[in-house]
N, C-alpha and C positions, 0 to 999 in steps of 0.2 A: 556470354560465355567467355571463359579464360584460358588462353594459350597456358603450357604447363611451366614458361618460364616467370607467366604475370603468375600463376596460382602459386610460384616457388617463393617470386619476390614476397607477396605476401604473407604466406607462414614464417617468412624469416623475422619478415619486420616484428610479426607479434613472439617471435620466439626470443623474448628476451625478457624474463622478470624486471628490472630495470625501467624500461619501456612501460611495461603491465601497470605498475606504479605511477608512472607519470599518466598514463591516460587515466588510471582511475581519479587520480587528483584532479585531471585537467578537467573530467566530466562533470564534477564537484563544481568546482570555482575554477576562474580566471587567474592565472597566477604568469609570474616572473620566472626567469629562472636563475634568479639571485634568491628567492622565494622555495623554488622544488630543491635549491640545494638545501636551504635550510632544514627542509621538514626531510629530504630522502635521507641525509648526510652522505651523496654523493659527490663527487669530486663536479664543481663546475664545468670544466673540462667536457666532462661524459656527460651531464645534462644536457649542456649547449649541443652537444654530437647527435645525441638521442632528441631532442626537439627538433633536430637538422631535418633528421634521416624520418620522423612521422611528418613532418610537415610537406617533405618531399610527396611521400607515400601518402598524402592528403586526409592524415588523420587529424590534424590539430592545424589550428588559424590563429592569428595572433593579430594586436588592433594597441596600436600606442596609447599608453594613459600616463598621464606625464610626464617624466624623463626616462620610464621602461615600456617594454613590451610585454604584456599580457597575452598570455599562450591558455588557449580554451579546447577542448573537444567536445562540443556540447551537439555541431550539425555534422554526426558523422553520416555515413550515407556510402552508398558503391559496395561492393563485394567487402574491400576489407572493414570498412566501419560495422557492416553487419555480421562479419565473421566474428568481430571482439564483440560485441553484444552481446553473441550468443557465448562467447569465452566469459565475459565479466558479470554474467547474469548466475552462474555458477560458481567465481571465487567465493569463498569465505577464508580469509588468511588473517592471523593476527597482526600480522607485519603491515596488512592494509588498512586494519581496523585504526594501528596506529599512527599511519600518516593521516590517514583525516581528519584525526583527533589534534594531532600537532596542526596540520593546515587551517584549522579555526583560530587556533592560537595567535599564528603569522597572520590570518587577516586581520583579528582582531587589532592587535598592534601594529597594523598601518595608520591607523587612524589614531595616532598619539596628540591632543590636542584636539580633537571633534566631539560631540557628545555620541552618546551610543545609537543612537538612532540614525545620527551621519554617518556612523563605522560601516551599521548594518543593510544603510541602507540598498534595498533591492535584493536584499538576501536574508531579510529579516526571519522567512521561515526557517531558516539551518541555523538559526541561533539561539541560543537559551537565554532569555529575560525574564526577572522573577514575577511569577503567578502568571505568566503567560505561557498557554497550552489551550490544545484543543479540550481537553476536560473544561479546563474553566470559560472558553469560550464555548462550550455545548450546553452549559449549566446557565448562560446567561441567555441563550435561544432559545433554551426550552420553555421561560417564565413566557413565549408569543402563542404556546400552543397551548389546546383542548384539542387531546386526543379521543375521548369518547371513551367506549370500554372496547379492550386494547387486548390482542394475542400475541404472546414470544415464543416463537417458537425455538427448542434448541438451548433454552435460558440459562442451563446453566447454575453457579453460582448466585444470580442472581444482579450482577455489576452492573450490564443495562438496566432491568429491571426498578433497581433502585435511583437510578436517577428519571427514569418517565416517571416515577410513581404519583409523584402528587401533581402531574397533568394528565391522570386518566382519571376516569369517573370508575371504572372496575378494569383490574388487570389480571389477565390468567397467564401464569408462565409454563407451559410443557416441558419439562425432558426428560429423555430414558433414564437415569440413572438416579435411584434411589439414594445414593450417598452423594453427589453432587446438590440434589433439591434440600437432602438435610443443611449444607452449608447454605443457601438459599435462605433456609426459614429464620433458621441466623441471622442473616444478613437484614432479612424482608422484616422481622419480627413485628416493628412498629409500623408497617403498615397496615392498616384492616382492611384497603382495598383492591390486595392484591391476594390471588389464591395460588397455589401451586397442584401441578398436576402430573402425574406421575404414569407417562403415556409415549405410544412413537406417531411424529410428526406425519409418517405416511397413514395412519387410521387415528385421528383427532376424534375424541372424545367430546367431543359439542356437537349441537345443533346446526343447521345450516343456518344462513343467513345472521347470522350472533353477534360477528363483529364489526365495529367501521374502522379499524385497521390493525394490521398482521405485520408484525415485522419478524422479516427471517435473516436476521444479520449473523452471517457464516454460516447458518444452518443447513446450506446442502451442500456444504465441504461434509458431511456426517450422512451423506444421502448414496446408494447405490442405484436408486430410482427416484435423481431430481421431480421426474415431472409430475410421479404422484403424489411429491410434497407440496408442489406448486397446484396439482389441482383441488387437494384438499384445504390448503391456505384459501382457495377460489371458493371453493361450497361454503367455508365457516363466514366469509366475509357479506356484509349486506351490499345490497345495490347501491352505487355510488361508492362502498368501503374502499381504501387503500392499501395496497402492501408494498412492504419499503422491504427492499432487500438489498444486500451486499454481500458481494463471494470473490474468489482470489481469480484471476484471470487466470486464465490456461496456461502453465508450464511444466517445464519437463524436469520436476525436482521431487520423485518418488521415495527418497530415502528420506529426503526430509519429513515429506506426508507421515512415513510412517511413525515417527516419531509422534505425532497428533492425533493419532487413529481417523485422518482423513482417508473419504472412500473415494473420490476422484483427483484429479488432476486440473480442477477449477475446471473453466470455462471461457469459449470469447463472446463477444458482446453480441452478434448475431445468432447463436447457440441461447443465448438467455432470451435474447429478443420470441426467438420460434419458438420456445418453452413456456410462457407468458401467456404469448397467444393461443398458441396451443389450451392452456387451462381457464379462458374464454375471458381474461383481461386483456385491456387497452393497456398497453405501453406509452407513459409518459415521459420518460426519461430510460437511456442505459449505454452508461457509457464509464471509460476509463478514467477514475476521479480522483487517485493518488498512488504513489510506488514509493515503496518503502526506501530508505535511505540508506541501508546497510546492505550485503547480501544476503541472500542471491536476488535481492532488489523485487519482490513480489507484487505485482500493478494488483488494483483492488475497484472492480465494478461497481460501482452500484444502481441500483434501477428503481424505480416507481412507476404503479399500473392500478387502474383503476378497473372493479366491477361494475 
């Protein structure tokens, strides 16, 4: 609990845009503050004041790397770290999108005289190198699998779709929307082994026992009633079948939902765990497996469960 002078100190420290920016940076990377002036184009001066006065207030840590200090907020923790979480998991501001756009810049050009992999190193995934991406590394995992014949639920245009395609033996894609499935057929055209079906994921138009695996990737961001998606994904699958899902963790960013014609508010990883079981799958995995980079920073579940 907090006395009302420690709950005053704290809203002060975060009430300052100034501040707001250095911590968003500082959560980023490790930086100087020969560094945050570069990228804020604030005066030294007020940087060094503003690093003073968080470091006090035990937002940011700093750790010598050769003749400077590297100022980080990466282990925030206690009443205020958690108050700015829940503050910085809501910014969207162009002013911010812009410092971390410049702070790549500045890391980049520390490393004048290293090759790129020295620059990058230990921070290789915040960096762009050409043809390196998770598209091109899901496209070289997938030539490991035989998926068998394979349900999408939720499919969509068809984007997943077309990349499992030539590792299933038969693929069916479901979604509601008959103008959505026409860009689909588009897309799918040169497949023969994939069908499209024009149906809702809570009453599945197949068989029981049909598939050995069901993937519902975002598909019950689109659900008012996850768990009868999930138990119907459970009847179409055969014993032994798998279903691989991913959905947005739980937050509190309704306006944006609506934008997406999302019907919940995601979920946490104990909520998907009892939803699972519940629709008479083993859980093999479900857990918190990456948060987006920009705001409002959305973490992204994903699980696997065996019939």
């Amino acid at each position: 609990m907090l006395s009302l002078q420690e709950s005053t100190e704290i809203c002060s420290l975060l009430a300052d845009a100034s501040r707001q920016r250095l911590l968003l940076l500082l959560q980023a990377h490790a930086l100087s503050a020969a560094e945050l002036t570069e990228i804020t184009g604030l005066a030294q001066s007020r940087v060094s004041t503003h690093l003073a006065r968080l470091k006090r207030g035990g937002m940011v840590e700093s750790e010598r790397s050769d003749n400077a200090a590297l100022y980080s907020a990466r282990g925030l923790a206690g009443m205020a770290g958690n108050l700015w979480k829940q503050l910085a998991g809501g910014l969207d501001d162009a002013q911010l999108r812009a410092d971390l756009e410049r702070a790549e810049q500045v890391i980049l050009a520390r490393g004048i005289g290293q090759t790129w992999a020295e620059r990058a190193a230990g921070r290789m995934d915040r960096h762009y190198s050409p043809g390196r991406s998770w598209e091109a590394t899901a496209h070289a995992l997938m030539g490991l699998l035989n998926l068998g014949e394979v349900l999408d639920l939720a499919s969509g245009d068809g984007v997943f779709a077309e990349l499992i395609a030539p590792h299933c033996r038969k693929l069916s894609c479901v979604d509601i929307s008959e103008a959505v499935l026409a860009a689909a057929r588009r897309r799918l055209a040169g497949h023969r082994n994939v069908s499209l079906h024009q149906g809702d994921m809570h009453r599945l138009p197949f068989d029981d026992a049909r598939f050995d695996c069901v993937f519902a990737l975002h598909a019950l961001a689109y659900s008012g009633n996850p768990a009868k998606v999930l138990q119907e994904a459970a009847r179409v699958l055969r014993p032994g079948g798998r279903l691989v899902l991913a959905a947005l963790k739980e937050h509190p960013h309704a306006d944006t939902m609506r934008t997406y014609d999302h019907q919940n508010l995601g979920f946490s990883t104990p909520q998907l765990q009892k939803l699972l079981r519940q629709s008479g799958l083993k859980v093999q995995s479900c857990a918190v497996t990456s948060q987006e980079t920009r705001p409002p920073y959305f973490e992204v579940i994903t699980a696997q469960a065996l019939k």
